[in-house]
C-alpha positions in Angstrom: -1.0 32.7 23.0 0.9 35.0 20.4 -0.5 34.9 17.1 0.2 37.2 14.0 -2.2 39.2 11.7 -3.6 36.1 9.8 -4.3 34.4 13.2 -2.2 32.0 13.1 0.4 30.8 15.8 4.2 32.1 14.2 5.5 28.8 14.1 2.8 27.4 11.4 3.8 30.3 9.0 7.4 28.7 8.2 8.1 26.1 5.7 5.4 23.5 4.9 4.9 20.3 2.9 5.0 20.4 -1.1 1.9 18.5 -1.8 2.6 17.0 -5.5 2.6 13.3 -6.7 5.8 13.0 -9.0 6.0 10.7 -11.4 8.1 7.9 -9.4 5.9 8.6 -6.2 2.8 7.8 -8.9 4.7 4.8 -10.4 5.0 3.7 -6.7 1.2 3.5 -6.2 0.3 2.1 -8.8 3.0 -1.0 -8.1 1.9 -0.7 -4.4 -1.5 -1.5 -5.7 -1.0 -4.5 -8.2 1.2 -5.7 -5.3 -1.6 -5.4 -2.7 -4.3 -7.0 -4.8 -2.1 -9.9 -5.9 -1.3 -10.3 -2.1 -5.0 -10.3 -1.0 -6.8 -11.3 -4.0 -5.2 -14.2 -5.4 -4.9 -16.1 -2.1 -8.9 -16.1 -2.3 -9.4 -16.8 -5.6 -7.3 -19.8 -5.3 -8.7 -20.9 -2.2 -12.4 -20.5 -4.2 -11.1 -23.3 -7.1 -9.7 -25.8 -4.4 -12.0 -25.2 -1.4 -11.4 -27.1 1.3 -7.7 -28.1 -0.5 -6.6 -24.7 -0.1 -4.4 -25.5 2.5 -2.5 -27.8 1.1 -2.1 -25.4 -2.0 -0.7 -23.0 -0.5 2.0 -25.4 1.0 3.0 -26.6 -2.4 2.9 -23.2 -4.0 5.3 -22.4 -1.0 7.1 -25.1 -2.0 7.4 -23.9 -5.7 8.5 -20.4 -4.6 11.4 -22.1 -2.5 12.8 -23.7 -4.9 
């Protein structure tokens, strides 16, 4: 195996990643995470208020979204 004077192999010395959060990519966390908790969170909070209902809530909350 060929390697240069810093030991590395040549190809790993060309171009690599920029790693730096912009602020869009940050904006685009932070969404991803309201989305996520709303996603897992609220589906168990609501099934904790109508217990063994919660099917049935969830179909007519399905049905409010269709409409």
């Amino acid at each position: 195996m060929i390697s240069n004077s810093n030991g590395l192999h040549p190809a790993a010395t060309g171009p690599s990643l920029v790693r730096a959060i912009g602020r869009w990519t940050l904006v685009a966390a932070i969404m991803n995470a309201v989305v996520g908790s709303g996603i897992f969170g609220l589906p168990s909070a609501i099934a904790g208020f109508t217990g063994e209902w919660s099917p049935v809530a969830v179909l007519i909350a399905g049905c409010g979204i269709l409409v």
